[in-house]
C-alpha angles and dihedrals in degrees: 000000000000118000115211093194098034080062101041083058096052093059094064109165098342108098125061089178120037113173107198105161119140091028130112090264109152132176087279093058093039088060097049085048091053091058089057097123092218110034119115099168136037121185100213105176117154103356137131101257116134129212082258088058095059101044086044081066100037094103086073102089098179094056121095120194121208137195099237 
């Protein structure tokens, strides 16, 4: 079975623009994606990701978050 943060760990510092919209993404996995050294931008479109979710990742300043 596919692990959305096992994956999200493999990519390290290699991804500056990661779309993971229509995915299983949840607040967990969004986390782990904000501590990603080099993304700027995350896709995030039907997902399962909460309100919590977002504020729990507001301290990331580079990142921008789109709706797909």
């Amino acid at each position: 079975m596919f692990n959305l943060s096992n994956f999200l760990g493999s990519l390290q510092s290699k991804v500056a623009l990661l779309d993971l919209s229509a995915t299983s993404l949840d607040d967990e996995g969004l986390h782990r994606a904000a501590q990603l050294p080099k993304l700027n931008h995350l896709h995030v479109r039907q997902t399962q990701i909460t309100y919590e979710g977002m504020l729990g990742i507001a301290f990331n300043k580079r990142l921008s978050l789109r709706p797909g």
